[in-house]
Residue frames as qw, qx, qy, qz and C-alpha x, y, z in Angstrom:
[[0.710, -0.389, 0.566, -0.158, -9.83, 12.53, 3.76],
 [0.910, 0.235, 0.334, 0.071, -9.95, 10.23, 0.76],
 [0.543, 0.694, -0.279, 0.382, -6.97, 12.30, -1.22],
 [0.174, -0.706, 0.641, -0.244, -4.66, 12.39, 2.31],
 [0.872, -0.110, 0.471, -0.073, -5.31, 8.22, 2.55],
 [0.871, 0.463, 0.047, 0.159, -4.17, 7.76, -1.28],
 [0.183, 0.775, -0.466, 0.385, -0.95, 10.42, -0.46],
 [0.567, -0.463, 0.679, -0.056, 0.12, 8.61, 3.42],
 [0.923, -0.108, 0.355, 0.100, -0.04, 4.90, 1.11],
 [0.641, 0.741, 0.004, 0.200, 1.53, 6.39, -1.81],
 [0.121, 0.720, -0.643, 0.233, 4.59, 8.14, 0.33],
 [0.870, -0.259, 0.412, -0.077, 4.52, 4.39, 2.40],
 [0.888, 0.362, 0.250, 0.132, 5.30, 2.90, -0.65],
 [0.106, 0.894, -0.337, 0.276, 7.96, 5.74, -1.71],
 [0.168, -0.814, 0.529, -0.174, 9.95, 4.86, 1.14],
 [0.683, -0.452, 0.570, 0.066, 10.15, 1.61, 1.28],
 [0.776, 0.559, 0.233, 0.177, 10.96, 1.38, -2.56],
 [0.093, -0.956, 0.275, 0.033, 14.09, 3.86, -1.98],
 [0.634, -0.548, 0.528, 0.134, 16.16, 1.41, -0.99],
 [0.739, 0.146, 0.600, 0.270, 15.52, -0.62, -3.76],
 [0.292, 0.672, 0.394, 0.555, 14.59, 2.15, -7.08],
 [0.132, -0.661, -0.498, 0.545, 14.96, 5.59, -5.63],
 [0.091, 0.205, -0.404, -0.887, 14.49, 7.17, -8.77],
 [0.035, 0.406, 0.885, 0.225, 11.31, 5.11, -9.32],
 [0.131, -0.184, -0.245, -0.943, 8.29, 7.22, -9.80],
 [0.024, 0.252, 0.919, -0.301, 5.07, 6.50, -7.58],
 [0.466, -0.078, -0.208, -0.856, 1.10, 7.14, -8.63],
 [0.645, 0.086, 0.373, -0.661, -2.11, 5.93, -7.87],
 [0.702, 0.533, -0.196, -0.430, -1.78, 4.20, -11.08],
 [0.128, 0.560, -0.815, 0.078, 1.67, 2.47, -10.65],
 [0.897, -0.034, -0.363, -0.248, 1.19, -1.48, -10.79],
 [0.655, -0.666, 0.302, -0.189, 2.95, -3.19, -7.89],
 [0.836, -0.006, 0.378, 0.397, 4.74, -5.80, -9.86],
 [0.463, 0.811, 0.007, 0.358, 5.96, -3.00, -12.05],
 [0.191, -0.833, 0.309, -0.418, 7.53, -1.43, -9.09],
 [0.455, 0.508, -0.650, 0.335, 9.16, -4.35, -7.81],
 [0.474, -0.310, 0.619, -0.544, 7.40, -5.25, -4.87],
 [0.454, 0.002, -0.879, -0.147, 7.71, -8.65, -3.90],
 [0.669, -0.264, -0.692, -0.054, 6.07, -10.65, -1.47],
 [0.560, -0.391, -0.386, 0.620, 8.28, -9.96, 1.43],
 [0.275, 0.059, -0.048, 0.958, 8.08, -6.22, 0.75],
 [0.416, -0.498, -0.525, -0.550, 4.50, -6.12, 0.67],
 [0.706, -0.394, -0.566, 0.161, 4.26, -7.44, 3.95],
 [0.343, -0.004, -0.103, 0.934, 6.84, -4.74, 5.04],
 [0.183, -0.419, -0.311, -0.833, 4.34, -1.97, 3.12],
 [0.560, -0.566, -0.440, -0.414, 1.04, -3.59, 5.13],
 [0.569, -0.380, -0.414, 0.600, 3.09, -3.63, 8.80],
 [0.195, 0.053, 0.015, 0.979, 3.43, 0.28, 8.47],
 [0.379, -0.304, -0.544, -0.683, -0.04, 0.31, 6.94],
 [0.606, -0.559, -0.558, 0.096, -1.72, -1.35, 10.07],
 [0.429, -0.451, -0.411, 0.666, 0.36, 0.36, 12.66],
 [0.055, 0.033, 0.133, 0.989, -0.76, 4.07, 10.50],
 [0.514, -0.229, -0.315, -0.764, -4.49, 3.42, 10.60],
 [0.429, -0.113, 0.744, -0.500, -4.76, 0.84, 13.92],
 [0.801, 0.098, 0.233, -0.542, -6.12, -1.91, 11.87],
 [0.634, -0.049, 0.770, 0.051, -5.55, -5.78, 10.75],
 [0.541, 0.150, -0.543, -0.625, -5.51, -6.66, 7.04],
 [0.882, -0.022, 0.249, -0.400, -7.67, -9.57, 6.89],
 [0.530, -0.236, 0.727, 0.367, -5.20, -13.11, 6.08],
 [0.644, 0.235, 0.611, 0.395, -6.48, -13.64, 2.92],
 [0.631, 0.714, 0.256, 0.161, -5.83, -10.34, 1.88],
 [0.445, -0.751, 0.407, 0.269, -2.24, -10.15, 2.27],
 [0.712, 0.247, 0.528, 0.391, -1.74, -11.59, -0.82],
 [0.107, -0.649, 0.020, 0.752, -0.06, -9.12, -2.97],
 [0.235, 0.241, 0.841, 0.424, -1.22, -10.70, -6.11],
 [0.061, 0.727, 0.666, -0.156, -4.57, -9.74, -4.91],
 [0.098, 0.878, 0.267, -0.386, -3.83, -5.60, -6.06],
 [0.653, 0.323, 0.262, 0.633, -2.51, -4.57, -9.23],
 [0.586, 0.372, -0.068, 0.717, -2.24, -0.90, -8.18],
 [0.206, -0.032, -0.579, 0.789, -1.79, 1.32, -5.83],
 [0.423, -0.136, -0.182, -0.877, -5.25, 2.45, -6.10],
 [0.774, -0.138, -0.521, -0.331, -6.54, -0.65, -5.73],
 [0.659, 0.031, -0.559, 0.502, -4.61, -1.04, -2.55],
 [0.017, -0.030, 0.336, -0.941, -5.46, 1.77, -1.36],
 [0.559, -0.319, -0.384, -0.662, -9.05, 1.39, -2.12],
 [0.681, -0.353, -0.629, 0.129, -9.13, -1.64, 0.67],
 [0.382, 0.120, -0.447, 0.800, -7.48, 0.34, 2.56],
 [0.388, -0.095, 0.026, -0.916, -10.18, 3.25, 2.84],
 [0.563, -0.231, -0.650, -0.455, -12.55, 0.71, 2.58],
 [0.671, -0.303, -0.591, 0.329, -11.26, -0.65, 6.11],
 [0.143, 0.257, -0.116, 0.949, -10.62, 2.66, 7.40],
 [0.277, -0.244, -0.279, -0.886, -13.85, 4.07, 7.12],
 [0.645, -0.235, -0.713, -0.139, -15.24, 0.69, 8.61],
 [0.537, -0.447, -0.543, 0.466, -13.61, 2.03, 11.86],
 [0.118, 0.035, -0.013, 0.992, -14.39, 5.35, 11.95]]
């Protein structure tokens, strides 16, 4: 379960970085400001996110400041996951 959550956020990301880099490389590791996500793309990322796992980030952590890489993003993620399950 915990290696098919880091793959679904990892292609998320993937696709909606295409547009912009589609040569860009995604990992677990990859820093978010490295990769060019701003603000408004985040937001984008966590709309998908919710509507793939039926759940609400929480407002104050929509702040994309708040994860420096996908790991860490994904960690909350699982974290919340798990919460409903």
């Amino acid at each position: 379960m915990l290696s098919s959550v880091y793959e679904k956020i990892v292609e998320i990301v993937k696709r909606h970085l295409y547009e912009i880099a589609p040569e860009m490389e995604v990992t677990l590791e990859s820093r978010l400001i490295d990769l060019g996500i701003n603000s408004i793309g985040f937001i984008k990322i966590i709309v998908e996110v919710e509507n793939e796992y039926d759940f609400e980030f929480n407002d104050l952590d929509l702040d994309f400041k708040k994860y420096v890489t996908i790991k860490d993003f994904c960690d909350y993620i699982l974290k919340k996951y798990i919460q409903l399950i």
